[in-house]
C-alpha positions as CSV (number, residue, x, y, z in Angstrom):
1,X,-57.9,-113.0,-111.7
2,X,-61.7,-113.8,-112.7
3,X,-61.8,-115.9,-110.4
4,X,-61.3,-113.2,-107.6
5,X,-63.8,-110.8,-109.4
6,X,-66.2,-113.7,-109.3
7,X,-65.4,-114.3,-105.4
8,X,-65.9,-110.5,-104.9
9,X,-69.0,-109.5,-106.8
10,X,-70.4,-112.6,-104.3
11,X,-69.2,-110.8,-101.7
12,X,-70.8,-107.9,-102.3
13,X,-74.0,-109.6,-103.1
14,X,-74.2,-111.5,-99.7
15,X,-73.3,-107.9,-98.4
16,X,-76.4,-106.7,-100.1
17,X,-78.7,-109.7,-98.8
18,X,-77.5,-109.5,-95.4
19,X,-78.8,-105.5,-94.9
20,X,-81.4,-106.3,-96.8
21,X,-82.3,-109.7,-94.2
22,X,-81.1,-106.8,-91.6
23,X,-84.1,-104.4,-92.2
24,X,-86.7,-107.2,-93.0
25,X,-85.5,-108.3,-89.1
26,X,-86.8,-104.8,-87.5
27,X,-90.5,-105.3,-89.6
28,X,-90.8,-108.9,-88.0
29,X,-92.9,-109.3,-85.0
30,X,-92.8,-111.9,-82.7
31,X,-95.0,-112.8,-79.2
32,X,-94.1,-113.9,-76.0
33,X,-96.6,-114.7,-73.2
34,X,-96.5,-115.9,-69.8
35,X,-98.8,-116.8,-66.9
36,X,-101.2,-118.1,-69.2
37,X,-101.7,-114.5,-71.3
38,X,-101.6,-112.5,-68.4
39,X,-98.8,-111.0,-69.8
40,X,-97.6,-110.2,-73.1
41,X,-95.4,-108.3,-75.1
42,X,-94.4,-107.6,-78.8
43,X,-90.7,-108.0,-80.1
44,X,-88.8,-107.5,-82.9
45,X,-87.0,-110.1,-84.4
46,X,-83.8,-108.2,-83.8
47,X,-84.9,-108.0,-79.9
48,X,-86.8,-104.4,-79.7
49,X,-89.9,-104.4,-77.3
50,X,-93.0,-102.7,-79.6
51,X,-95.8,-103.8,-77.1
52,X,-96.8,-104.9,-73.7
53,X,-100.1,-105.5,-72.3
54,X,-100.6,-106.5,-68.6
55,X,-104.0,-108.4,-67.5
56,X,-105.4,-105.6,-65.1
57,X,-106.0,-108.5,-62.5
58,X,-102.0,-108.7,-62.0
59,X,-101.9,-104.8,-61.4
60,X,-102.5,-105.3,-57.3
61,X,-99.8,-104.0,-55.2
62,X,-99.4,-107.4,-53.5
63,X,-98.9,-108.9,-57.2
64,X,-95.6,-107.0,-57.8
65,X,-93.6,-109.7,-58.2
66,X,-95.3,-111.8,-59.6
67,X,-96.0,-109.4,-62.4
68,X,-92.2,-108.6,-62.9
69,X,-91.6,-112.3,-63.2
70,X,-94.4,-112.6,-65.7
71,X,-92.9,-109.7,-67.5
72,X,-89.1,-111.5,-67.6
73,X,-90.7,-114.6,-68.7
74,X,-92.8,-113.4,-71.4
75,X,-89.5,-111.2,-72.9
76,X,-87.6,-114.2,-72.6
77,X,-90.9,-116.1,-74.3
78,X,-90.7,-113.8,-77.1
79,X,-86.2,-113.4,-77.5
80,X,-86.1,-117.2,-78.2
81,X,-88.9,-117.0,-80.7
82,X,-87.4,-113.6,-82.4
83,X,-84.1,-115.5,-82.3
84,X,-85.7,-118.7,-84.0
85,X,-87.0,-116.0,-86.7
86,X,-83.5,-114.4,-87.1
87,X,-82.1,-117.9,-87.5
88,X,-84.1,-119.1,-90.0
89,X,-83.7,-116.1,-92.1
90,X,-80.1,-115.9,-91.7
91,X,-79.4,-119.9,-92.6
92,X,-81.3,-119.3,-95.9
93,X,-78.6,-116.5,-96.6
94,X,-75.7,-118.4,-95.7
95,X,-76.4,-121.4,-96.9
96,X,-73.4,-123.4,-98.9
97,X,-71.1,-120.8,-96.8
98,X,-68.2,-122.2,-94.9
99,X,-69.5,-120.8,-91.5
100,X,-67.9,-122.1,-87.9
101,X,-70.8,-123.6,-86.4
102,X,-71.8,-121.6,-83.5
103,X,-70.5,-118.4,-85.1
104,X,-73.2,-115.5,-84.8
105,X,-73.3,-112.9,-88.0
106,X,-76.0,-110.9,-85.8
């Protein structure tokens, strides 16, 4: 029976760790660029866009595209570093934890 209060009062404190990795998440800020820092934007390390600044020599009607595919690649710039973040914070949490490789608690 101690044994179980023992498993659950880790439980709970892994619970409390976890939100508290959660919020810490939303005040990290990560940066992706593309086309050389012609564009780039500011992300959350749970993924929400804070910023984006666009080089006004990209803002030229026959640059459309170009500018959309710089925006696509600097989000995607900036998700794999916000994910890298999340990751790290996350293995420090779980760490000893009998966790499925692959499995994502995020």
């Amino acid at each position: 029976m101690r044994d179980i209060m023992g498993m659950m009062a880790k439980a709970k404190e892994l619970q409390q760790k976890m939100q508290d990795a959660q919020a810490e998440l939303e005040r990290v800020t990560v940066e992706g660029a593309a086309g050389g820092g012609l564009v780039q934007l500011t992300l959350t390390a749970k993924g929400d866009l804070r910023g984006l600044k666009i080089d006004p020599s990209l803002l030229k009607p026959e640059d459309v595209e170009i500018l959309e595919d710089l925006i696509v690649a600097a989000h995607a710039d900036a998700k794999s570093k916000a994910e890298a973040a999340m990751q790290e914070k996350m293995s420090g949490l779980t760490a000893g934890l009998p966790i499925p490789p692959g499995m994502k608690l995020f």
